[in-house]
Phi, psi and omega in degrees: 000289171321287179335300174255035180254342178185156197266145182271151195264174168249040203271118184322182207260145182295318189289351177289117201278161162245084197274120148300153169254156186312149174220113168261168195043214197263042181259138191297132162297129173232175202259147179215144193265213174295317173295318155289343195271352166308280194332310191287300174301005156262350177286290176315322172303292160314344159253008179293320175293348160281315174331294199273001156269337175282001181267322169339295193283328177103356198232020173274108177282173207314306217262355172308128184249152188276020146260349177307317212278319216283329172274314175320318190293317165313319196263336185273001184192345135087335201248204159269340165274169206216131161233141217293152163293145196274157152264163146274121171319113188196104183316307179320326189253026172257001162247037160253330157308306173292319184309295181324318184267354153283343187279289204301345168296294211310322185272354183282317179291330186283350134280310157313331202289321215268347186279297189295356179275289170335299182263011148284319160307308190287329168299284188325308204311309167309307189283334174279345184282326170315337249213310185282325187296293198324319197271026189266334159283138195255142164265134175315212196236149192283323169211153012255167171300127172319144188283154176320152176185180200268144195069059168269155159330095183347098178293098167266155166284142138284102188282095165288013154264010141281164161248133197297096138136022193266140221270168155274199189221136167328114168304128184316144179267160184304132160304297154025078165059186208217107158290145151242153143345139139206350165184149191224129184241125161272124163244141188103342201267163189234301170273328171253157241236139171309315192298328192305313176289328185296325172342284209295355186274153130278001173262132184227174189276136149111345179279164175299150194259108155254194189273306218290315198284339163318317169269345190277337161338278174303309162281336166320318203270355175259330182301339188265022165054033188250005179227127179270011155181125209215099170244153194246114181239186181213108160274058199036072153076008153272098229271122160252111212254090170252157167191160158242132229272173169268120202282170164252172190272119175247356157199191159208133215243141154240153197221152188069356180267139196216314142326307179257135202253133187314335186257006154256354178247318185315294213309346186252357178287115189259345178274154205224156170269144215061037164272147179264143227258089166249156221258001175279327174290319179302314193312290190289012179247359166285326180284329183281316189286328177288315135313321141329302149311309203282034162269312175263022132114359182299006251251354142298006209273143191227161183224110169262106214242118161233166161297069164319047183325106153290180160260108207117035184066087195186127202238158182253166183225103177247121173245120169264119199263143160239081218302302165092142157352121135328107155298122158286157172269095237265287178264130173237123170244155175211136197235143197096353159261132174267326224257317201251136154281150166335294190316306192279319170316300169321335174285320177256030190262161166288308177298158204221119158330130158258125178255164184265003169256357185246067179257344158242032113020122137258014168297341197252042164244126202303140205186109173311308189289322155317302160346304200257012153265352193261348192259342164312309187280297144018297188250344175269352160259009257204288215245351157258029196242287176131039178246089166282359161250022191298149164193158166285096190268282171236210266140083176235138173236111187263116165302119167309182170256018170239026195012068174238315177217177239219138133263099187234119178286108175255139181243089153245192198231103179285351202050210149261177198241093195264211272168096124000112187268226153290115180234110170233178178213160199211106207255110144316322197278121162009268192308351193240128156260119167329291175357281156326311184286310204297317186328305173328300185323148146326318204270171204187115199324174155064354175270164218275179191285125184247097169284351156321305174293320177299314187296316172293319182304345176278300177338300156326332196254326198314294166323297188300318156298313201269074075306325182230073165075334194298061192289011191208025143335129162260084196215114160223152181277123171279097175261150175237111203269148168218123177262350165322286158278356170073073157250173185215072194294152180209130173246085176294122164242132195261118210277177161276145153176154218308143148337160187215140174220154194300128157250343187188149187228115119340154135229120168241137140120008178279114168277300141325274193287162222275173188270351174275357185290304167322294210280353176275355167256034175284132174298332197208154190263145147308130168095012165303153165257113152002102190214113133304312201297324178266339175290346193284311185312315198290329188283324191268318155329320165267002162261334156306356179263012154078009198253335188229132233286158188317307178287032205262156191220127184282113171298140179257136205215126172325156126346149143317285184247180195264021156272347222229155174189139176256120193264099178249155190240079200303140192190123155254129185291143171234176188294100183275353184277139194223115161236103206242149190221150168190172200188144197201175168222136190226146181283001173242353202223350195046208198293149169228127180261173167205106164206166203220144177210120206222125162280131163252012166199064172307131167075322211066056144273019199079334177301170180212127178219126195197164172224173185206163216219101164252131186214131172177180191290009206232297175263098193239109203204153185231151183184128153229177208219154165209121166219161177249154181238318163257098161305105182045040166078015192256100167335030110240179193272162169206131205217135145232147168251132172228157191189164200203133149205136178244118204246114215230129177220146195245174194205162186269133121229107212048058167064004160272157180257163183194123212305149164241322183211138132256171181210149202217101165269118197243139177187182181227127173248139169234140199226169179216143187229127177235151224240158201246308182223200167264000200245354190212131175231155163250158210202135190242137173227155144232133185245137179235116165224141185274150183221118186234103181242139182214166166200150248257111174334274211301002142267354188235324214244114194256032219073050153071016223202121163331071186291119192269021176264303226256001194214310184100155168314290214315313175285341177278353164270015168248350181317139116156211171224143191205171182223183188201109143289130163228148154246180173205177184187105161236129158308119178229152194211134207191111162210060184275151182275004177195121173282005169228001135206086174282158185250320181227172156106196173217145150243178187218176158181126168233132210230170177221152154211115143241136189286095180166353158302056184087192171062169191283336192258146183223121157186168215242150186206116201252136154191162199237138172208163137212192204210111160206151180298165178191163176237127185259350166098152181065004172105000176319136176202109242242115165235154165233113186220139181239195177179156167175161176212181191211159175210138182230128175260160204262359191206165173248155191262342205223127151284006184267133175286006187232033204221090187282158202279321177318120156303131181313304221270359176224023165257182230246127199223127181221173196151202172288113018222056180297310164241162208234157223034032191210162190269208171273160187039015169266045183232214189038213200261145174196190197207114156267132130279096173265120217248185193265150154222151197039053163273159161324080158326349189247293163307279220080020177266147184073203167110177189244166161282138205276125177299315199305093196294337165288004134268037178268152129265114186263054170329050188327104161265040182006204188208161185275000175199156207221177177185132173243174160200166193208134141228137209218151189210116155238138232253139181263168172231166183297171184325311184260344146280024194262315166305313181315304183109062134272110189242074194272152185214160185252178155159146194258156164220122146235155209176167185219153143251121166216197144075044170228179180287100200279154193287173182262114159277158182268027184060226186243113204240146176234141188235125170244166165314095181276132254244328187244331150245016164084001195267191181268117174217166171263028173234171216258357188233128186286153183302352180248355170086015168310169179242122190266144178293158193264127172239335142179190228219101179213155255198092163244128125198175210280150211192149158092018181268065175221116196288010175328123161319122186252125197240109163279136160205148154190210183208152197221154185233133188227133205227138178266040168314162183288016184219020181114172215280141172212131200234124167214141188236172168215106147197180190230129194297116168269333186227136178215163160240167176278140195140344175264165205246097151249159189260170166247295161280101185239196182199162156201149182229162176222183167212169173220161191224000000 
């Protein structure tokens, strides 16, 4: 901005002062630098310590002046010391010396006192008038900079390698006789007031005039950092004081930053506007902004801070940034392992070589407190290894010269490798036998030394005692080393301490949800006797309600007294509202919509009510839900469901699609759950459902009659309307540590139904699925879960063996996205219809069958028994996709369908045009004895009836996007039979409210 309204000088900071020396009569002032003025002020010390010895003594003349003293001292001895004019000896006068050199303390202390009083009123004095100069100027607007124009202001650099405020020094005063003050005049000032400046002085009228109070003038007045250049002259005691003001700050302008955004760099710039502007204030906002960078890894980033001379005395403050390269970590050497290579040591550091394959990395930009965590890392793997005398001797990160990246070199000492020793435990507490408990450890003599496992083993003891109430359980371990055999003895020893019991459970930060919706899944009451073991479960039940983030844990917090501990439930709320969409494209279904919208803590009672939408060429359904999980504050649920889904299946006729069946179901379920243990419930249902299968006459219907050329058996034995009483009664069984992204645990579920409580269908319907978890270490998180059912009917609908008693519409149906590399419903028994092309038109002979599975009719009759599987590893990522919510995962599925009656097909078939009512038949000839046209030529038959593993892998990713949970999958069918339909891709996306 600044840059181009005008070119910047290299010119020093204006405030860099151009100080006069004080002239006394008409003699011309000259400059003088630091070093003399050191020399004169040691030239005064000395010569005040001649004075006062010579006053000791008595023979220090009357008329001596203390430049008088200060040029002897300069000239006879160059130092600080002085040595007194000899007197004549006389006994007579030394207690008259003395007295004279106890009077001169006394007033000498009596002068300090009276110097610190002074300059504590001038410091205040100072911060008020600062505070007051500042408000005689109005500050612009913070942006934008005025444009460039003709007579714009000056652009100065600030040089910050001079220092602020360092005063100049006087010109020597005349030996001459003794001047005195006789009046001090301010000249220059604008904002400040004559008297204000005189406040700041020690020189007043009527005082003696000297070089030392002369120069102490000039530092009073730079120390209040309110001036940038200040001469002093003396015309016989006529004191004339000029100055010049310090401007004041009319804005602060940044220029070049494009990584840090102005509301991450203003907050550390402390100079501010209508602030008095001094180059010590700049100096430390340069340093701080430049430290920001090298936080995010910047450590090329440089800062040039100029001045924009206004008018009314008033400076613009522009820090022009020039951010320069991330540092990367260009090397990491490590010099001194002998037992681990480099390479691997590497592998467990955080920092990471930047390399072109770590190009969205963030590991590999350089960052000290990573360092000195990598050195950390280092040595715990150095010591879960059994090298217990491993360190690290140094650590160094050398800047490159072209300060782009980082080289950082580690030195360390691996040592030996020891041994498990003797491991006991030696328990205060009641309740615990050392003995016992050690049989018990993990860790085990002669195995080699893990300091991790002594640490779960503490963890371990911990746990265990505070299950049985001890919550300040004491347990450290004691090693004992011996490098002779290179052992490690390790002794837990466990402290005594008092039994614990709850005094109070808290809930804080809940807005919404109401605290009992919290406090019933608490494991334990006020006035409970202390269980880690229970505190743990209650933090894992409420984060199983999905309402609250994720890391939430019940803080634990002292007592009244030292039995007592109080239990908070620290809580943050997220967005319990779900609205979710997906969409896919299938070669039998075309496109598919899906969405849904669901409350999970409606009113913030824990209820969940929702509804959900399914659309597509295939599928059309609808369903709302309600459930309660504490019914009138009672452990148990109640759920009712109503739902309408219409179910539609096509057929090919000359590469058009066309309805073959629909089906339409209306119904209700009401379900109940009472909890059994804490890990197990039993859940009770009764499902009522109307059922209408239908199919279009005039295309299908034959003489009023089903045509099974134009429909198939299967569908014409699924026609009609019916209805199904079901009860059901399933067991679940769950101590998964979170029921929405478990980590650990297992579940089970065993189901029931049976159809024949009143209504038309009568069977029975069994099925099982569970799952369980593991953490594999390194953030790794390895689950297995199956499933499967079977179904048997209770009455036979057909003595025809090729008529299964299992109704289309209650058998067992898999695909997508049960398994995943298959579409929907592409896996099982099905009926291909495949047609002929360039056969005979007249005849209908010959012709070939059509490759193209999108001009197949592809029917899924699904099946009476079913069987799934899942194994899945989600694989972790760094620190910043993990803030994104990236969860990538591999994973295989496999599964079947089989097992119904096969239908009866129609070979190879000709269907023709009837001549007179235009519909399908299978005859060749019209009711008028016309020759009906061939309308076409097609091949059914049934396939995929195999209970064969159908074997899948791939890999998938679930991303916590800002616009909701998104799901993709990839995979690819290893195993199949023909007949079956895979897919490679989906996806489902959500949003939450």
């Amino acid at each position: 901005m600044v840059g181009r309204m005008r070119a910047a000088t290299t010119l020093g900071l204006l405030l860099a002062t151009s100080c006069l020396a004080v002239m006394p009569d008409d003699a011309a002032a000259a400059p003088w630098n630091k070093r003399e003025l050191r020399a004169r002020q040691q030239a005064r010390a000395a010569a005040a310590a001649a004075a006062a010895q010579a006053a000791a003594t008595g023979t220090a003349s009357p008329d001596a002046t203390p430049s008088d003293a200060a040029s002897t001292a300069a000239t006879t001895t160059g130092t600080a010391s002085v040595e007194a004019v000899a007197t004549p000896d006389a006994s007579s006068d030394q207690a008259a010396s003395a007295k004279k050199a106890k009077a001169a303390k006394e007033r000498a202390a009596k002068d300090a006192r009276e110097k610190a009083a002074r300059e504590k009123v001038t410091r205040e004095k100072i911060a008020r008038d600062q505070a007051a100069a500042a408000k005689v100027a109005k500050p612009a607007p913070v942006r934008p900079a005025p444009p460039a124009r003709p007579g714009a202001p000056q652009v100065v650099p600030i040089a910050l390698d001079a220092a602020q405020g360092e005063a100049p020094h006087a010109a020597p005063v005349p030996t001459e006789g003794t001047q005195t003050v006789q009046s001090i005049t301010i000249d220059g000032a604008q904002r400040l007031e004559s008297d204000t400046i005189l406040s700041y002085i020690r020189m007043h009228v009527g005082d003696r005039y000297t070089q030392a109070s002369a120069d102490q003038v000039l530092k009073d007045l730079y120390a209040t950092e309110l001036f940038s250049d200040v001469q002093l002259r003396n015309d016989n005691g006529a004191v004339v004081i000029q100055v010049k003001e310090n401007p004041v700050v009319n804005r602060i302008i940044l220029e070049g930053n494009k990584r840090l955004k102005e509301d991450k760099i203003l907050p550390e710039i402390k100079l501010a506007a209508r602030q008095i502007f001094t180059r010590s204030k700049v100096r430390a906002d340069v340093t701080r902004i430049i430290e920001l960078y090298k936080r995010q890894g910047r450590f090329a980033a440089s800062v040039e801070p100029k001045m924009v001379m206004l008018d009314q005395n008033r400076v613009d403050i522009v820090f022009e940034i020039t951010e320069g390269p991330k540092s990367k970590v260009r090397q990491i050497n490590i010099i001194g392992n002998h037992v681990f290579s480099a390479t691997q040591l590497r592998t467990e550091m955080v920092t990471k070589q930047s390399r072109s394959f770590r190009l969205f990395s963030s590991g590999t930009s350089y960052d000290p407190d990573r360092l000195a965590f990598d050195q950390q890392k280092l040595r715990q793997f150095y010591l879960t290894n059994g090298y217990a005398d491993f360190r690290v001797v140094s650590a160094i990160a050398e800047l490159t010269p072209d300060k782009r990246d980082f080289i950082v070199t580690y030195v360390v000492e691996e040592g030996k490798r020891y041994k498990f020793g003797n491991v006991k435990v030696e328990s205060q507490l009641r309740d615990f036998d050392g003995e016992q408990l050690a049989k018990k450890l993990a860790i085990k003599k002669g195995e080699f030394y893990n300091a991790k496992a002594v640490e779960d083993t503490v963890d371990t003891l911990t746990e265990t005692a505070g299950s049985f109430g001890y919550a300040f359980a004491d347990v450290r371990p004691d090693f004992q080393r011996n490098k002779d055999d290179l052992t490690m003895s390790v002794t837990f020893r466990i402290a005594e301490a008092p039994r614990v019991y709850v005094e109070r459970i808290d809930v804080n930060g809940n807005t919404l949800t109401e605290d009992k919706v919290i406090r019933r899944e608490f494991r334990l009451s006020e006035g409970d006797a202390f269980n880690s073991y229970q505190i743990k479960r209650s933090s894992n039940r409420i984060k199983s309600l999905g309402y609250f983030q994720e890391k939430f844990e019940v803080e634990q917090k002292p007592g009244s007294a030292p039995d007592r501990i109080n239990l908070e439930a620290n809580v943050e709320e997220k967005p319990t509202g779900q609205l979710q969409l997906s969409a896919g494209f299938s070669s039998l279904e075309s496109f598919i919509f899906q969405a849904s919208i669901q409350q999970n803590n409606f009113r913030g009672r824990g209820q969940t009510i929702g509804t959900s939408l399914d659309y597509s060429r295939y599928t059309r359904a609808v369903q709302v839900s309600f459930t309660e999980p504490y019914l009138a504050d009672r452990n148990v649920s109640l759920g009712v469901d109503v739902y309408r889904r219409d179910t539609s299946s096509f057929n090919y006729y000359n590469t058009n699609r066309n309805t073959t069946y629909k089906q339409a179901t209306t119904g209700f379920q009401v379900r109940a759950g009472v909890p059994l243990t804490e890990y197990s419930s039993l859940i009770g249902r009764y499902t009522f459902n109307y059922d209408d299968v239908s199919l279009d006459k005039s295309t299908y219907y034959i003489n009023n009659t089903c045509s099974i050329y134009l429909a198939g058996r299967y569908l014409c034995d699924a026609i009609g309307k019916r209805t199904s009483s079901i009860i059901g009664l399933s067991y679940v069984f769950d101590n998964r540590d979170n029921r929405l992204r478990p980590t650990k645990g297992s579940n089970f579920m065993l189901g029931g139904d049976f159809s024949g409580l009143g209504g038309t269908t009568k069977y029975v319907r069994a099925s099982v699925s569970g799952g369980h978890y593991m953490a594999l270490g390194h953030g790794f998180i390895f689950s297995l879960r199956g499933e499967g059912g079977a179904i048997h009917a209770l009455a036979s609908r057909s003595n025809d063996p090729t008529v299964d008693s299992v109704r289309l519409t209650d058998r067992f149906f898999l695909g997508e996205p049960q398994i995943r590399g298959f579409d929907i419903r592409g896996v099982g028994p099905r009926v291909l219809r495949k047609f002929y092309t360039g056969y005979n038109p007249s005849s209908g002979n010959g012709g070939t069958l059509t490759t193209d599975r999108n001009s197949w009719v592809d029917d899924a009759i699904g099946g009476k028994y079913y069987y799934l599987g899942h194994a899945e590893v989600e694989i972790p990522l760094g620190s910043g996709a993990r803030e994104l919510g990236l969860r990538p995962s591999v994973f295989v599925d496999a599964g079947a369908v089989f097992g119904v009656a096969r239908p009866s097909t129609s070979g190879t078939t000709i269907l023709y045009l009837d001549a007179v009512t235009g519909k399908y038949t299978t005859s060749a000839s019209a009711s008028n004895g016309t020759a009906n046209s061939i309308a076409q030529k097609f091949e059914e038959t049934y396939v995929g009836d195999s209970p064969k593993p159908r074997v899948s892998i791939g890999f998938g990713v679930n991303w916590n996007s800002p616009f909701g949970p998104f799901r993709i999958d990839v995979a690819k069918a290893l195993t199949k039979v023909y007949g079956d339909d895979t897919k490679t891709f989906s996806f489902n996306v959500g949003t939450q409210f």
